[in-house]
N, C-alpha and C positions, 0 to 999 in steps of 0.2 A: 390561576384558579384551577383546580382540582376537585372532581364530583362535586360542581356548581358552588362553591365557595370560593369568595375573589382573597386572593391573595395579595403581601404586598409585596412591592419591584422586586422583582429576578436576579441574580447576578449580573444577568446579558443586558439591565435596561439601562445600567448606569456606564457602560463600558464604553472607551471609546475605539473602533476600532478602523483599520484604513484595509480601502479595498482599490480595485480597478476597475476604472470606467471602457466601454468598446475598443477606445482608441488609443487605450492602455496609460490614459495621465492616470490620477492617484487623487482618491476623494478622503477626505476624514470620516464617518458617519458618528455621530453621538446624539446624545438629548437633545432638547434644546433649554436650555438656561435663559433667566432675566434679560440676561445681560447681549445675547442675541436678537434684542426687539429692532434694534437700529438698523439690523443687516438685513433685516426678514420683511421689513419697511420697505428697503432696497431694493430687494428681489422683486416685490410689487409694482414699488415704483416706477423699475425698468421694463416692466411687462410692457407687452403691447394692447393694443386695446383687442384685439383677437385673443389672444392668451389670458387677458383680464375677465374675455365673457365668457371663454370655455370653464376657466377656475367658477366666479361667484355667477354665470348667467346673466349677467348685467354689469353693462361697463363703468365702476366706481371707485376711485383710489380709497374711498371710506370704509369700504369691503377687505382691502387690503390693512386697513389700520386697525378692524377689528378683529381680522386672525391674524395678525400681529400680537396684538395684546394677548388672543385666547392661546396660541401655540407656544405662547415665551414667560406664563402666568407661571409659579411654581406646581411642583406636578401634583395631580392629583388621583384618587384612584379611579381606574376606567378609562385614563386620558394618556394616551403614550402617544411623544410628539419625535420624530428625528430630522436632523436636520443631515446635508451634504456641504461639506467646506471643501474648497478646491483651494490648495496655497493658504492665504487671509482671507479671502473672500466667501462666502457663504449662496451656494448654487442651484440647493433643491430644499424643500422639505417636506416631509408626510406625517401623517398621523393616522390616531383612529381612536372613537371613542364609543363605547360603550352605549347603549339602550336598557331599556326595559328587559330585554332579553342577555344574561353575561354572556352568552355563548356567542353571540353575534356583535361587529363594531361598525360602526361607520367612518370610512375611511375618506381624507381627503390630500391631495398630492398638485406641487406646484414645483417647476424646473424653471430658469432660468432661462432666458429665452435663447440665449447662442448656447445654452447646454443641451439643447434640444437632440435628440438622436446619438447621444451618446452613449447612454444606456444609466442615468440618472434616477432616473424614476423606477427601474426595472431592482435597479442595486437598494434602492430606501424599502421597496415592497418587498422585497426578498429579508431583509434584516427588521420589518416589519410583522411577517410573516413570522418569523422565527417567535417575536417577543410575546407576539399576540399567543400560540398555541401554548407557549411556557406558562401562560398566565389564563389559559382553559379556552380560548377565543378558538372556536372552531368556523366561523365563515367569516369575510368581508363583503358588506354591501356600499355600494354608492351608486349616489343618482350625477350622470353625464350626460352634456348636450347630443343628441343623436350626433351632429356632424362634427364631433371632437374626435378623427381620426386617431389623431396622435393617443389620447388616452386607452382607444379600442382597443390600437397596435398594442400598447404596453398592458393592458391586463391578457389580451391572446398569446400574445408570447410568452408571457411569464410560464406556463406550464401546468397551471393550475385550472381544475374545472371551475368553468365560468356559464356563467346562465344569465339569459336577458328579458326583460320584461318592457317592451315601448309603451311609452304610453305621450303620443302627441311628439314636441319635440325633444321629449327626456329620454332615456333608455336605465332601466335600474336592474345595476348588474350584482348578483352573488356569487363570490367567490369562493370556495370552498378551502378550507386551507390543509388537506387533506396530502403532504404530500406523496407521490407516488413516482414508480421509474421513469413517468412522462418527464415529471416536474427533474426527477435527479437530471436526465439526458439535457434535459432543457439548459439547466445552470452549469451541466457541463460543457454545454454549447458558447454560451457565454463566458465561461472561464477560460477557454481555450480562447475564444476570440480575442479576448483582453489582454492574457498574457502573451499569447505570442506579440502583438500589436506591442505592446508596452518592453518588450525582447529584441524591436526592430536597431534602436538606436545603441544597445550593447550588441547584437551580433553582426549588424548590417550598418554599421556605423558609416555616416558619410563625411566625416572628420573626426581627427583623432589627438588627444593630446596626450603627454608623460609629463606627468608633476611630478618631479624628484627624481627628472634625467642626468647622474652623476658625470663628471669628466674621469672621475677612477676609474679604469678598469678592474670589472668583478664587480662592481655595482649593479642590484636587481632593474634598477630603473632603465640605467646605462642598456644592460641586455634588453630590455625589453624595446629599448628603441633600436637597436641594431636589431632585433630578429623583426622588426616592421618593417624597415627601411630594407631589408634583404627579401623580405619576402612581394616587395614593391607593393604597399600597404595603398588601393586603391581610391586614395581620397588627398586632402590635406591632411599634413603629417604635422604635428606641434611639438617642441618639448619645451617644458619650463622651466626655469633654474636662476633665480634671483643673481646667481655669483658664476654666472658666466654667459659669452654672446653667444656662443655655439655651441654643442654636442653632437659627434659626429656628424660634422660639415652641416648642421642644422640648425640653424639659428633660433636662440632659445630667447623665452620672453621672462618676465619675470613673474608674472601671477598669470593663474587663469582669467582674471579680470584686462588685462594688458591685450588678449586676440581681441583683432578685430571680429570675430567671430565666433560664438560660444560654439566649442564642440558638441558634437554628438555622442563621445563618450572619452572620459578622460582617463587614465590609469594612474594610481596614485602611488607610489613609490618613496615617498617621504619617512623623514623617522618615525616613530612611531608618535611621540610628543607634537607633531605636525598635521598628523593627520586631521586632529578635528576641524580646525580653522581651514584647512583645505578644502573638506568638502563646503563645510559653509562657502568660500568662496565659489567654489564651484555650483551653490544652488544660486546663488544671488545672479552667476553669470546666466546660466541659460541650458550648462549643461543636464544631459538626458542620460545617463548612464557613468556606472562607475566600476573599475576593477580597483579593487584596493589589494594590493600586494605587501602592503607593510604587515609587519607582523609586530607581538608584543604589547596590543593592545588588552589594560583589564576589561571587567567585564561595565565597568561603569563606563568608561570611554565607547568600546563598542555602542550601548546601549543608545548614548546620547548619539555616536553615527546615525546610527540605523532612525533615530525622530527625527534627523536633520534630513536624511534622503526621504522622508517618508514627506515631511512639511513640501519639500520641493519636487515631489515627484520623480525622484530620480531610483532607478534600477538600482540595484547592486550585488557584485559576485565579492566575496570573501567576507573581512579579512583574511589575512593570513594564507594567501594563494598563489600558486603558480602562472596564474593569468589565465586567457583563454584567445580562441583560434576560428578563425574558417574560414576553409579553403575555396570558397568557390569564386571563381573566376571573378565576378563582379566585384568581390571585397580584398580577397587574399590578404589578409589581417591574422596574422602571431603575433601576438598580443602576449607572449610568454617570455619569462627568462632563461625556461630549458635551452638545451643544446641542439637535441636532435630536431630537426625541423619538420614539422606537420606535411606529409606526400599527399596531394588530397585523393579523396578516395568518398567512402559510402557507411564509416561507422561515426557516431555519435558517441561521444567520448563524457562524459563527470565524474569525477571524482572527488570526493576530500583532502586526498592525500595529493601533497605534489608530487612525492617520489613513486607513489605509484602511477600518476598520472606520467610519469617522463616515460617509463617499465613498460603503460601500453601505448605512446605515441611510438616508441622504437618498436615493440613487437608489430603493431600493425603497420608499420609502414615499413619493416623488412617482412612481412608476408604479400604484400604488395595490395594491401586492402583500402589501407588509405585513412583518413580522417574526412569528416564532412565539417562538424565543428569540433570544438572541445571547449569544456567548460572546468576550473579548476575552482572545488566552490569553498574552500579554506574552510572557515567557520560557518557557514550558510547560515546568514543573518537575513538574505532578501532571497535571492535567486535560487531556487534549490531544483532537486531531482524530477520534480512533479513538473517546473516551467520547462525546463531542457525536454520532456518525455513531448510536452505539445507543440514544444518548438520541430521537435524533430518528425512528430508524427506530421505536420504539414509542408516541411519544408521541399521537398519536391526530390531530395539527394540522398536523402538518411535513409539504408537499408537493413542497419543493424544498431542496435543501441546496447551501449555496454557503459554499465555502472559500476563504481565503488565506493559506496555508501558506510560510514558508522553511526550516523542518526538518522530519524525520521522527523519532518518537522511538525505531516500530518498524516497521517498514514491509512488513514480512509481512503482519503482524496488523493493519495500517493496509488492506492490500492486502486482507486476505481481507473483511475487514470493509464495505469499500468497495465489492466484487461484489459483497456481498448486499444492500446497501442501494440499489442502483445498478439494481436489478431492479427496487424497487418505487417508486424517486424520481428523477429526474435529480440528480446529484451534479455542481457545477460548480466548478471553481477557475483562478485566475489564474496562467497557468504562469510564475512571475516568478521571476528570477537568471538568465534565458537566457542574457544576456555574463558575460564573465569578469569583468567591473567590476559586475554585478548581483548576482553570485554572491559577490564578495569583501562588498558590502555586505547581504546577507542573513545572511552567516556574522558578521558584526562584529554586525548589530544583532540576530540571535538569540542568540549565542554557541555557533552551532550554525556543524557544517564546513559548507562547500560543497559542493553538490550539482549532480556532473556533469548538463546537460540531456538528456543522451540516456539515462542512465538513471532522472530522473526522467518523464520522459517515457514508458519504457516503462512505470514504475508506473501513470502513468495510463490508458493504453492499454490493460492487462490488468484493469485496475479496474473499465472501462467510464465514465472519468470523462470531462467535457466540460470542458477544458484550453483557456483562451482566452490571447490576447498581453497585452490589456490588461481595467483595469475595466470603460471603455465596452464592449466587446466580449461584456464577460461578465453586463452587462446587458441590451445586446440581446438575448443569446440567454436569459437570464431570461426576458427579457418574452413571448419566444415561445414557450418550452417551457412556462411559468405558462397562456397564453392559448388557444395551437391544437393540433391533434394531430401526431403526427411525420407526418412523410410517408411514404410507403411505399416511394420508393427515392428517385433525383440528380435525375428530371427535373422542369425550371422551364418552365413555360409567362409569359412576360415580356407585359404590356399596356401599354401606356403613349398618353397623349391627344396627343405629340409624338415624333416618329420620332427624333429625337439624345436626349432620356432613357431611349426603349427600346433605343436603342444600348449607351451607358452599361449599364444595369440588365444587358442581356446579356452584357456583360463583365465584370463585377462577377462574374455568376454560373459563368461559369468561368473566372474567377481564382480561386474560391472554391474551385473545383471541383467544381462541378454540371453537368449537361449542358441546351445547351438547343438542343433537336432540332428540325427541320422539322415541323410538325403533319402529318398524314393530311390527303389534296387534299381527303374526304369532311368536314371540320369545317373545311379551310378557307372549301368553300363555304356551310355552315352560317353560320358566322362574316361570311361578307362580304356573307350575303342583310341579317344584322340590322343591321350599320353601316354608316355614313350614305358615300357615295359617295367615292372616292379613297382606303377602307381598306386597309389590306394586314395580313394573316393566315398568313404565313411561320412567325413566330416568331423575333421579336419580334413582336407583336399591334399594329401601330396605326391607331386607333382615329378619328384624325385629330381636331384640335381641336375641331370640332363635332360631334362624338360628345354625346349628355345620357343623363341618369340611367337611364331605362329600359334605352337601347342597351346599356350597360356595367354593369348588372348583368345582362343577359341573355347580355353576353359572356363575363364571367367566370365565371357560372353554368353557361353551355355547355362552358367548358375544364373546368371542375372534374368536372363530369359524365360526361368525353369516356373517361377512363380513358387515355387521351396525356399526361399528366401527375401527376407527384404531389407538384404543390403550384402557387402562382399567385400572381408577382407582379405586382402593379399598380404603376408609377411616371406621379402623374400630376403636371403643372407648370402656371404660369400660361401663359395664351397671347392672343392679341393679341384671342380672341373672350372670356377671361376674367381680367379680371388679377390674379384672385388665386385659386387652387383649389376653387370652387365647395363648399360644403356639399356639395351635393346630389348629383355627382361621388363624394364622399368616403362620403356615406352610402350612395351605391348600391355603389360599391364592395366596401366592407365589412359590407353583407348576408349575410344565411346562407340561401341560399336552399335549399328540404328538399332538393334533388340536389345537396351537396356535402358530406356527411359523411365526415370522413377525408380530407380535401384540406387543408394551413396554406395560408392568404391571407396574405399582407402587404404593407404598404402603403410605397411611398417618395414621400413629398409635398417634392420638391424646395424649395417656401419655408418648409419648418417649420423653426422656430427650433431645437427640441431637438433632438439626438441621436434619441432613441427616447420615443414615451408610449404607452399604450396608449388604443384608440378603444372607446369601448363602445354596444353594439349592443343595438337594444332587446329581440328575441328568440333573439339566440344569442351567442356568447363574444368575448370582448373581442378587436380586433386587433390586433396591435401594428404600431405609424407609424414610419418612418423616415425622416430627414432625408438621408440618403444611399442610394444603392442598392445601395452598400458592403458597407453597418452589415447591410442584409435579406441581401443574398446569403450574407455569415459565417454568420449567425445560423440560415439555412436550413440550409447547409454542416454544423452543428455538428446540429440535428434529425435528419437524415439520415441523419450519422454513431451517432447515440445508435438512430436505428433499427434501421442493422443493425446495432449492440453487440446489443441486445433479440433480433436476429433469429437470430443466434448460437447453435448449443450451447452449453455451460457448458464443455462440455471435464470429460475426464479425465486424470488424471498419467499419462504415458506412462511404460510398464515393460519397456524394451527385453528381451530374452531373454540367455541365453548373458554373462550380466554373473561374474566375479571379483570381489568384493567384499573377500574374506579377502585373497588374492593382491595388490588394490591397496592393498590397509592395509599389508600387511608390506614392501612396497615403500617405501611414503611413509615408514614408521618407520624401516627399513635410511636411509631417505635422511637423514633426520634428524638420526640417532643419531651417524651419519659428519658432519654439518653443522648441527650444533643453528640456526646463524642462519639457515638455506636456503637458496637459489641454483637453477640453473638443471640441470635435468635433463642427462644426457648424451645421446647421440642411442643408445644402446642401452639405457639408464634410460627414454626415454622413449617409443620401440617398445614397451615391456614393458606397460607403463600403460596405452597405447592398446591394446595386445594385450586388456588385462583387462577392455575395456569394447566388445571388439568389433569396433573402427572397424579398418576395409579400410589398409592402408598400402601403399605400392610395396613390393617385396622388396630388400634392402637386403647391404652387406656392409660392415665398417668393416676398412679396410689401414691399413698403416705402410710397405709399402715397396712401389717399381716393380711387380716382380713380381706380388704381392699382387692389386694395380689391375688389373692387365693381366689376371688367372685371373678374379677379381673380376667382369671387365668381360663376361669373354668367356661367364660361367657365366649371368650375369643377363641378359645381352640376346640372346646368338645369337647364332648367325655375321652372320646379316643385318640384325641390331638397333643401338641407338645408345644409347650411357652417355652417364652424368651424370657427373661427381666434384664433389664438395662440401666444403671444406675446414672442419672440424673442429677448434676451440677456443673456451675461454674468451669470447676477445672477439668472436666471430665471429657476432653476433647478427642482424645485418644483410646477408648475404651475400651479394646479390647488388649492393647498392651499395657491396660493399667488395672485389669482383672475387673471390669464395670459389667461383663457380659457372661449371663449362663443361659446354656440354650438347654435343648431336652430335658425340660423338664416335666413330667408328667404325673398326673394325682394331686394331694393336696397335700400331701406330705415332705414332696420333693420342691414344690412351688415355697412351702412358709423354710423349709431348710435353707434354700436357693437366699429369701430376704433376710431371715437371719445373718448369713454370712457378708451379705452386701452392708448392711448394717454395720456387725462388728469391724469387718475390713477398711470401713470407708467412710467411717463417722461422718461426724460433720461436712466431712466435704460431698457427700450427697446428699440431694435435698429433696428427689423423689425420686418415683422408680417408674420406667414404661415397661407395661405387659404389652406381648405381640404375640400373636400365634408364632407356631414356628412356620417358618417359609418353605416353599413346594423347593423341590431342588432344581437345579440348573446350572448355564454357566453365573459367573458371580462379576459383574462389570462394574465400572466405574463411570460415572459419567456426569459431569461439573464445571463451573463457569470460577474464572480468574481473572479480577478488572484490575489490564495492565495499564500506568498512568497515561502511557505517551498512546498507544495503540489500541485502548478500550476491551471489551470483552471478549475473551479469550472461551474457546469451547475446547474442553478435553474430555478426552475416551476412550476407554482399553480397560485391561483385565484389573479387577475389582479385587475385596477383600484383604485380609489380611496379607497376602504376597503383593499387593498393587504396587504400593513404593520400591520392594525387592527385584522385581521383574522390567519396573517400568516400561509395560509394552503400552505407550500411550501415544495416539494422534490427535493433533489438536489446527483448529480454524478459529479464522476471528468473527466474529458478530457483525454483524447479522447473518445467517446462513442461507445461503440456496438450496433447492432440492439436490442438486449436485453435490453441494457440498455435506450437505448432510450422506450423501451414502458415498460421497469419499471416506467421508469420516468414522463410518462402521467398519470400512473394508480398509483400511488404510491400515493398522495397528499386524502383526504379525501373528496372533493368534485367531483373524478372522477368520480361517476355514472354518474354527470349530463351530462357527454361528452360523454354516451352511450344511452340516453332518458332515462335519469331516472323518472319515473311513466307518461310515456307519452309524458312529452319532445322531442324535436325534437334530434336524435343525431348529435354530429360535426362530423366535418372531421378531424378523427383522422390519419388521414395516411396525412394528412397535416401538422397536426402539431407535427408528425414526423420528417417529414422532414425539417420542421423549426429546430427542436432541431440538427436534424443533421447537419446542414449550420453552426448555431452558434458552436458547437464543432466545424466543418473543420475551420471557425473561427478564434477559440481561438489557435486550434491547431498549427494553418499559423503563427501567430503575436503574440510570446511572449511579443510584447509593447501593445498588449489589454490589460488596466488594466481591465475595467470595459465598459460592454455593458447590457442595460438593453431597450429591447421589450416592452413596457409595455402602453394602456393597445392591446394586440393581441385578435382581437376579432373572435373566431370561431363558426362556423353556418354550416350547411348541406352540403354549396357547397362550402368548402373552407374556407379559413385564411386571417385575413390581419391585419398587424400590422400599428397601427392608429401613435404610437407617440415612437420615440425610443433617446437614446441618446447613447453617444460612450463615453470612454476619452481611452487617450493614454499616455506613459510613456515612457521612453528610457531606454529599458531594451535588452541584448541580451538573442537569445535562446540558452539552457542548454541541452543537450541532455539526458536524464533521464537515458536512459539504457545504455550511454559508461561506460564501464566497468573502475571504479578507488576506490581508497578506499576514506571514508571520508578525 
């Protein structure tokens, strides 16, 4: 329902979809159908007579057979029933039914009795919740026996405001279904619990089997039991192989049904034409978890996997994967068919790709960082980036998580997930598909779309992620974030034992984008009492090739100490007094001496072979070495950035005032109703929209004739004023490089000249004309919403008008916005000094055009059918905003709730 008119079912009422319960098994939730009276009889049945008085208040199995009948009757309007299937079995169901009042239902919920405390009843209200507000249902009421704990627990937890009225032994509670940060934290609360819980028996498995352990060597399966069996896989070890007794010295059974004991997670390795009956076997046995490492599966095979593990509860990583890993002591499970063997260590490892997963199990474990798990998630069909992110954020060992992602399965919930872990770890990933030839083979080899870069981009940007170009890149900055502290802001103090590699190193550093300032004359003289004569102390620091050990740890100890810097690079090279980097150079260098706590050091040693290693130091934390001054400057660059993410509010959801909500719903459905395929607003359809959310427009009038224009002209601008006319239709999208637009026009002579020409020029294909005053001047911005399918409403902003495409200086966030992110979002683009007087300029009104970004998020937010809204050009000046010319289009799409808790 929408401004008090009951609509019919939702898209969301008929769906069936599968979620996770506390302890992480796997429920179905749908309708409930006819043909469920016999199981929901059942459920009754099995109650207890406690369970039977707290549901009907009196103990009657006759109470039970007639909300049987009433919940399994076909649906009706007002009446939404859902039911919880666990396996075959049917374990919970809710409802709620409408009153006299539509805004309000009454709600009634019954679990199974050994379902108790699992999070049953929490998981039906939550997707209850969801269908009721889709269909205009703003509160929940129900009457419960005062001493029904269990139901008090499950409506307080849930996150929602809840209000109570006693009266004797009843208690009548209303629920509001209002949701808010409370209610998100809440269900985040609960998704982490569930998933990591339902993650126990794939990471922490306490027996293990290989379905399609070969006798060939060079077989996936075959490696995958040798690198278990090598890595002395903490449990019972299985393999299975119908045509043979043994596989490396391991006696192999013939089906997963043949253990005497269903494993805890099986890896499946078979050919590809094998895999499906496999996993069925494996749900009939008992197993909890699944790597599927076969590849070559379509998309129809996949699909039917994924309902087979979904009917039986079972987890699943790939297809199409590398396996996965971890190392801690109690499991020490490689579970891969790579080579290099997992060191353990303290980063969190997922990827898609298997070769790139091999690239950072050898990079990190020759920097000596280690792996905690790794996760190789093939085609991410179950298990994806978002479960790994909460596995890892609790597991007790993970202190850096590093991703390589080409799809997103949800990326709200990937997003929110991502802040909060992002708080307590560096989160890094490889921002890869940046061309459009990157992007086309990321969508091919995940069978995921393509994903535009600028709005994956701003996912990570609002995530607080550390987004590198490449892998080298994203292990330098590994090695650094692993070893030193952030810095505390941009500036590099640069040293170097040769004045052309502190050249270098100080260009490096602001190319990066770090500054690197003049020191203070009082630390230059400091600086050039301790080194040895012909140094120079500017900044770049050099030290001059006879510089020794002592000198240059006393000099990098004095920069660090100096508070001129917040952070010290050293780049030092061979020279004609050393020909080759001195130990002793190197160790003094990378000293900690007690006055440098909270300063990163790093080191560019021009003849190092590698890339990046780390140095380690006898009494304080490893440095990291770099073979370029490149590789340090990025690396720094990316610290910096993670600092001030860290330094940041969190931000709250902006909640502009003065919004129409009702007003822009009944709009969007009139548009609809008249245009079920959708199309593009009219320029008086789309004043109305903008009206309903606030935003400032020029004052406008739409003619059809001479006349018209001329009244038009003379009403809006003034005797002394200057019109716009603007030609109006269909194709007229692009109007100013399609000659739709004459501005200065003043008198009535220049106004009826201005329609004649639009006329002859443009016949038919214009079908009226808007008059505008002409607009006050200023800067000319852009600023508009792009609904992307997989990651939802897209916020862009930057320099407007007729250059906006040419220049494209544009920054863009995903919806919903924070106050943060909104004035990221002003300042973010490269031409924002001018919106603060840059070199005398007048400054805009940035708190205006704030507020504009904030309208369009509440927006986008409102009306998942905004395909696309574009402001453009928004002209800002001293006293305010006003957007001169905008257009809308619209689509018939419903909205998806990002955060209800389900699996892909």
């Amino acid at each position: 329902m929408r401004n008090g008119t009951a609509t019919t079912d939702t898209a969301s009422d008929a769906r069936e979809v599968c979620a996770l319960l506390s302890d992480g098994s796997t429920v179905r939730l749908r309708p409930a159908c006819p043909e469920d009276r016999g199981q929901v009889l059942r459920l009754y049945g099995d109650m207890s007579t406690d369970s039977l008085r707290s549901r009907f208040f009196v103990v009657s199995r006759r109470s039970g057979e007639q909300a049987a009948d009433r919940l399994c009757a076909p649906p009706e309007a007002g009446h939404r029933t859902l039911v919880a299937v666990h396996g075959d079995r049917l374990v919970g169901v809710a409802e709620y039914e409408l009153g006299d009042d539509p805004t309000s239902a009454e709600i009634a919920l019954a679990v199974a009795d050994d379902f108790h405390c699992r999070g049953v009843g929490t998981l039906l209200l939550e997707h209850l919740v969801h269908i009721a507000r889709e269909n205009g249902v703003s509160a929940f009421t129900a009457d419960v026996l005062a001493d029904n704990h269990l139901i008090h627990k499950v409506f307080a937890d849930l996150g929602l405001r809840v209000t109570r009225q006693y009266d004797g032994p009843t208690v009548r509670g209303v629920i509001r279904l209002e949701p808010d940060e409370r209610y998100l934290a809440a269900v985040d609360n609960r998704s982490r619990t569930a998933g990591t819980a339902s993650l126990q028996p794939l990471l922490r498995p306490r027996s293990l089997a290989v379905i399609g352990a070969g006798t060939r060597p060079g077989s996936a399966g075959r490696a995958v039991l040798h690198n278990l069996r090598e890595a002395h896989f903490n449990g019972p070890l299985y393999a299975v192989n119908p045509h043979a007794h043994a596989v490396l010295r391991i006696p192999a059974h013939a089906s997963v049904t043949d253990l005497a004991h269903p494993p805890d997670l099986a890896v499946i390795a078979t050919p590809a034409a094998a895999v499906g009956e496999t996993v069925v076997q494996c749900g009939k046995a008992g197993v909890r978890a699944l790597v599927v490492v076969a590849s070559g599966l379509d998309d129809g095979a996949i699909a039917e996997l994924t309902e087979v593990c979904r009917h039986w509860g079972m987890r699943m990583v790939g297809p199409n994967c590398l396996g996965i890993a971890n190392t801690e002591e109690s499991v020490r499970m490689d579970a891969t068919f790579a080579v290099t063997k997992p060191v353990p260590g303290t980063a969190g490892v997922a990827v898609q790709s298997g070769g790139v997963g091999i690239a950072l199990l050898d990079g990190l474990s020759r920097l000596g960082i280690g792996i905690s798990s790794f996760v190789s998630l093939g085609d991410t069909r179950d298990v994806s980036s978002n479960d790994l992110l909460q596995w890892w954020e609790g597991d007790g060992r993970t202190e850096l998580a590093l991703l390589h992602l080409e799809s997103f399965g949800n990326p709200r919930a990937f997003s929110r997930t991502a802040r909060r872990v992002a708080r307590r770890m560096p989160v890094l990933t490889v921002d890869a598909g940046r061309s459009e030839a990157g992007r086309r083979a990321a969508a091919s080899h995940t069978a995921a779309a393509a994903i535009p870069t600028m709005t994956r981009r701003a996912l990570f940007t609002q995530a607080g992620m550390t987004a590198t170009r490449t892998l080298g890149e994203l292990l330098d900055t590994a090695a650094l974030l692993h070893s030193q502290p952030l810095p505390a802001g941009g500036r590099v103090a640069v040293v170097s034992n040769a004045g052309g590699a502190g050249v270098l190193a100080a260009d490096a550093c602001v190319d990066a984008g770090l500054t690197v300032s003049e020191l203070p004359s009082d630390l230059r003289g400091e600086l050039l009492a301790l080194l040895p004569a012909g140094a120079s102390a500017g900044n770049p620091v050099d030290t001059t090739p006879a510089v020794n050990a002592q000198e240059l740890s006393e000099c990098v100890d004095r920069l660090a100490r100096s508070g001129a810097t917040d952070a010290v690079l050293v780049a030092l090279v061979p020279t004609a007094l050393s020909t080759a980097v001195g130990a002793d150079l190197v160790t003094a260098a990378t000293s900690a001496p007690k006055g440098r706590p909270g300063v990163p050091l790093v080191v560019a040693l021009l003849d190092q072979p590698e890339r990046v290693r780390l140095l380690r130091t006898e009494d304080g934390p490893a440095v990291p070495s770099y073979g370029e001054p490149q590789s340090a400057a990025q690396a720094l660059f990316h610290a910096a950035e993670r600092a001030r993410w860290l330094a940041r509010p969190p931000g709250r959801c902006v909640q502009p005032t003065g919004i129409d909500g009702p007003g822009a719903h009944a709009l969007v459905e009139a548009f609809l109703a008249r245009d079920p395929a959708g199309g593009w607003l009219d320029v008086r359809e789309t004043a109305r929209l903008l009206g309903c959310y606030g935003i400032p427009r020029l004052p406008q009038a739409c003619v059809t004739t001479e006349r018209e224009a001329v009244d038009a002209a003379a009403r809006l601008a003034g005797p002394d004023g200057a019109a716009v006319l603007k030609a109006q239709g269909p194709g007229l999208l692009h109007k100013s490089e399609q000659g739709a637009v004459l501005l200065e026009l003043r008198g009535e002579s220049q106004v009826l000249a201005a329609y004649r020409d639009l006329t002859r020029r443009l016949g038919t294909a214009m079908t009226e004309v808007l008059v505008q005053p002409m607009a006050a001047r200023g800067t000319e911005l852009l600023a508009g919403v792009v609904q992307d399918e997989v990651f939802g409403a897209l916020l862009l902003f930057g320099l407007g008008g007729t250059i906006s495409e040419l220049l494209a200086d544009h920054a863009a966030r995903l919806a919903p916005l924070t106050d943060t992110d909104v004035h990221e979002l002003v300042t973010a683009p490269r031409y924002a000094p001018l919106l603060f007087g840059h070199r005398g300029s007048g400054p805009a009104d940035v708190a205006a055009l704030e507020d504009l970004l904030a309208r369009l998020s509440r927006m986008a937010d409102d009306l998942p059918e905004l395909a696309e809204a574009e402001c453009n050009p928004v002209i800002a000046g001293p006293d305010g905003i006003t957007v001169v010319d905008a257009r809308v289009r619209l689509l018939p799409r419903h909205a998806r709730d990002p955060y209800l808790r389900r699996l892909p």
